[in-house]
C-alpha positions as a printed NumPy array, in Angstrom:
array([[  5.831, -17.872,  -0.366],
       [  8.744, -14.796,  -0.598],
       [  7.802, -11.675,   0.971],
       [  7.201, -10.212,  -2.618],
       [  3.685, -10.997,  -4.216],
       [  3.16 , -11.922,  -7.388],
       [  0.339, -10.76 ,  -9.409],
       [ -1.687, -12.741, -11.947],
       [  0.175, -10.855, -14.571],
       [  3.504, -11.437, -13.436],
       [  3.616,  -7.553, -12.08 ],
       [  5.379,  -7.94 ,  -8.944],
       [  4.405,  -5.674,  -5.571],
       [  7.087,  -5.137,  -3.476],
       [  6.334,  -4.926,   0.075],
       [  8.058,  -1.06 ,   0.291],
       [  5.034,   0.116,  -2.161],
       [  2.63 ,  -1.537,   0.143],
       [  3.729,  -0.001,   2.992],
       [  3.537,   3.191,   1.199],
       [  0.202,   2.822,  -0.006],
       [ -1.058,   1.694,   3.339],
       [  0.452,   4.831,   4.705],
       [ -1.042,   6.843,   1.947],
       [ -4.403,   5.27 ,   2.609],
       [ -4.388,   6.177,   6.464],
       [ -3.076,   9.588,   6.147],
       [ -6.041,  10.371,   3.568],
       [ -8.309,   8.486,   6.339],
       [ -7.208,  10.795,   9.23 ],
       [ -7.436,  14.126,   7.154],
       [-10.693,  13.036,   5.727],
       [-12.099,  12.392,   9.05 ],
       [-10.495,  15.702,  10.808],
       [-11.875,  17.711,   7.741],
       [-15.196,  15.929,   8.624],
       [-15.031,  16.813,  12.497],
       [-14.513,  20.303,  11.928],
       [-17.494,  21.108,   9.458],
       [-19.394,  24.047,  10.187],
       [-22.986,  23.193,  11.317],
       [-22.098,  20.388,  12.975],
       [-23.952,  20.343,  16.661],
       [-22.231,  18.447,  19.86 ],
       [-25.418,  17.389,  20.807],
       [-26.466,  15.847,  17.322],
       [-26.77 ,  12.116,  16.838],
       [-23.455,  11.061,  18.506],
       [-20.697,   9.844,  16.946],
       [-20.805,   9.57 ,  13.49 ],
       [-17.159,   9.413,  12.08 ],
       [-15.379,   8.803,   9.064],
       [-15.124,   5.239,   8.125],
       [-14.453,   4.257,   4.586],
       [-12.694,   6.19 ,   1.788],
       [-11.79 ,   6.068,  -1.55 ],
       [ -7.826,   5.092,  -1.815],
       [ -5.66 ,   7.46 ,  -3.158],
       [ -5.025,   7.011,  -6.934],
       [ -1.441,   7.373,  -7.273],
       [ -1.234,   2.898,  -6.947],
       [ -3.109,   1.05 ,  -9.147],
       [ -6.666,  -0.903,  -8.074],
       [ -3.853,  -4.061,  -7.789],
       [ -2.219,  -2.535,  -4.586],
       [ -5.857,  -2.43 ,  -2.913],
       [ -6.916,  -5.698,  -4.017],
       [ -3.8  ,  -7.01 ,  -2.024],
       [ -3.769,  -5.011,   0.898],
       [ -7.405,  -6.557,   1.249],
       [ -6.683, -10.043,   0.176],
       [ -3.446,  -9.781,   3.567],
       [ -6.351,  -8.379,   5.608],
       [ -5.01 ,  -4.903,   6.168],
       [ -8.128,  -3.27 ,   4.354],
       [-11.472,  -4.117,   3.552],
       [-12.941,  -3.534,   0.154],
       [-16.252,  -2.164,   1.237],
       [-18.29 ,  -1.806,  -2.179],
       [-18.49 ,   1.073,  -4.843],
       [-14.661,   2.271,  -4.775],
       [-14.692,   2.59 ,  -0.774],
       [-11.906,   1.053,   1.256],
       [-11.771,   0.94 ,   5.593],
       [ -9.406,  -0.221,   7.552],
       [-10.3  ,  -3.555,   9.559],
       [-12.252,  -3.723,  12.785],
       [ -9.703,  -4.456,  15.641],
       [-11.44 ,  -7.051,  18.08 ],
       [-10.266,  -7.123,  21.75 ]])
């Protein structure tokens, strides 16, 4: 298979737009989760570690670039819109 990926309607992804989306997607993950952190009302001593885990993916790629950044295994479609990155096992 070439490095470029072929969609069922002939639309073809180029790997550069992946890589942009996935850097899209983990920028909006990091912000999201530091906007999270720093919410007022938020105790140190109140339920641990909660965290920001899943997200909706920005909308400036189509659902297509998702559905194969999931299908290489570099995101995880999660249910209802909501996208995480994969669980890294050591």
């Amino acid at each position: 298979m070439t490095e470029d990926t072929i969609q069922e309607s002939g639309e073809v992804l180029s790997p550069e737009v992946l890589k942009r989306a996935l850097k899209a997607f983990k920028k909006r993950l990091k912000l999201t989760a530091l906007d999270e952190d720093s919410r007022l009302g938020k105790g140190a001593f109140s339920g641990g570690p909660q965290g920001v885990c899943a997200i909706q993916p920005p909308n400036q790629y189509p659902p297509e670039v998702w559905a194969e950044l999931c299908r290489q295994g570099k995101l995880r479609n999660i249910g209802h819109g909501l996208y995480e990155l994969p669980r890294q096992t050591n």
